[in-house]
C-alpha positions as CSV (number, residue, x, y, z in Angstrom):
1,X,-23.7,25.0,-52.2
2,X,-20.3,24.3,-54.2
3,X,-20.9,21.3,-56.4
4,X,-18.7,19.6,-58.4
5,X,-19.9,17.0,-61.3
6,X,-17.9,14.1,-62.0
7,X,-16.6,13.7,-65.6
8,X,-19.3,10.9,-66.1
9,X,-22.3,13.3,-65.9
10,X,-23.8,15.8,-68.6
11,X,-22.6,18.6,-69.0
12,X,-26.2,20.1,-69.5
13,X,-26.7,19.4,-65.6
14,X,-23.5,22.1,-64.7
15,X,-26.1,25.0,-66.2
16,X,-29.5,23.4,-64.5
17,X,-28.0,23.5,-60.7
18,X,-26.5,26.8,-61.3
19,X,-29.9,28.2,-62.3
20,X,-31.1,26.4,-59.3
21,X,-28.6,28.8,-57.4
22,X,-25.4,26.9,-56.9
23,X,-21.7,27.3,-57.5
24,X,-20.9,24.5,-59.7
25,X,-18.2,23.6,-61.8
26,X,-17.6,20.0,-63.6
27,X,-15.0,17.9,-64.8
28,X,-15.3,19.0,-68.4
29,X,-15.5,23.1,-67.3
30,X,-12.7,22.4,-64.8
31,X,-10.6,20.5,-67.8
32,X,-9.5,18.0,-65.7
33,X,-10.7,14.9,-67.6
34,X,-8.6,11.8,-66.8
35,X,-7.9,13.0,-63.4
36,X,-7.4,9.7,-61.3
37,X,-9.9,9.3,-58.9
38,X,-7.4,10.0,-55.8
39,X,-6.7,13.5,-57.2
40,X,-10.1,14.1,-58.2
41,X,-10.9,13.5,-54.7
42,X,-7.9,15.9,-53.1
43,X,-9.4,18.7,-55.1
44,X,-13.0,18.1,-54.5
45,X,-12.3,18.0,-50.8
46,X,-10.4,21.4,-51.2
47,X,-12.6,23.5,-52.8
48,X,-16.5,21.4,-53.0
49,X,-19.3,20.8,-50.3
50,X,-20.7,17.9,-52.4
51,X,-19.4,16.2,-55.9
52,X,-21.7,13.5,-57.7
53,X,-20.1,10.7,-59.8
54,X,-21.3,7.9,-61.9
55,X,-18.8,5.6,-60.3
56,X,-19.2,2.7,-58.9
57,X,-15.8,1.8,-57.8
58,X,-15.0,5.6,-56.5
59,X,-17.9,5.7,-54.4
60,X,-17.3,2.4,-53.4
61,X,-13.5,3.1,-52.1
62,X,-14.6,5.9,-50.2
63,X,-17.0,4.1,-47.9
64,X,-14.2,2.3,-46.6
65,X,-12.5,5.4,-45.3
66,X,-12.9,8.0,-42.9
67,X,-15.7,10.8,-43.6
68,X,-14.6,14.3,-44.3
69,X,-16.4,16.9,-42.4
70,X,-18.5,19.4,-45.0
71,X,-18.5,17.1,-48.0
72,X,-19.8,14.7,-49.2
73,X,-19.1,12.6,-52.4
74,X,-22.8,10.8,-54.1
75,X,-22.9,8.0,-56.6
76,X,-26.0,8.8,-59.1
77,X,-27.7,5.5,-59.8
78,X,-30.5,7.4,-62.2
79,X,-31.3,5.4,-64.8
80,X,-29.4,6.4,-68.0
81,X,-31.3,7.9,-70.4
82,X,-31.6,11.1,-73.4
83,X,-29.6,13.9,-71.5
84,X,-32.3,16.3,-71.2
85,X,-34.6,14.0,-69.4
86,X,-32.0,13.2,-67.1
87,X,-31.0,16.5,-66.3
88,X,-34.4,17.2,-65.4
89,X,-35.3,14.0,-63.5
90,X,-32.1,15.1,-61.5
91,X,-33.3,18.3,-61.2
92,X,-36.4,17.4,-59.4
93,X,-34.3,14.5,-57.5
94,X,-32.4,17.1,-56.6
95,X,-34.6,19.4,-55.3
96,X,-36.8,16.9,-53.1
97,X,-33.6,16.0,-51.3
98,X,-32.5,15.9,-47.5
99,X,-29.3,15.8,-47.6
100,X,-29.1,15.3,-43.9
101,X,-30.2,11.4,-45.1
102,X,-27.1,10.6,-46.7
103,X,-23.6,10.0,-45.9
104,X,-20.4,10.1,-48.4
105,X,-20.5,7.5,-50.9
106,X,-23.6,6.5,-50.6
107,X,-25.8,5.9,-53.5
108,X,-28.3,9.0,-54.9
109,X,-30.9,9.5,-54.8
């Protein structure tokens, strides 16, 4: 799966899904911080199966519109806490998931 991370996330989590056997690539590795949401988006939808953001208002915005076939775009509404605890609680979230349950812009987990 191609995964893109929103700028919002750590950047320790880019390293844990790829050892989890992903293609992923974030914000930060991409250096595309302070991309507007609307060309965040654009790109994500080019080249991403699923991206993950920390933001409310994007994910919000995008329930309103149509859904894109093969992505989807996740809001994570883990509990913010020392990076490597997150990282692993997202790991295991992440692992446990059927992604057949959500739909783009939805809240995750």
């Amino acid at each position: 799966m191609k995964i893109l991370l929103d700028e919002n996330l750590p950047r320790k989590l880019v390293a844990a899904l790829r050892a989890e056997g992903h293609e992923v690539e974030s914000v930060h590795t991409l250096r595309k911080q302070g991309m507007d949401n609307g060309g965040l988006l654009r790109f994500a939808l080019a080249n991403f199966d699923l991206c993950f953001t920390r933001d409310f208002g994007f994910a919000h915005n995008l329930r309103q519109g149509s859904t894109p076939a093969g992505f989807k775009l996740l809001r994570v509404t883990m509990t913010q806490k020392p990076q490597n605890e997150f990282v692993a609680d997202f790991i295991s979230a992440f692992r446990a998931c059927d992604w057949t349950q959500f739909q783009h812009g939805d809240d995750w987990p």
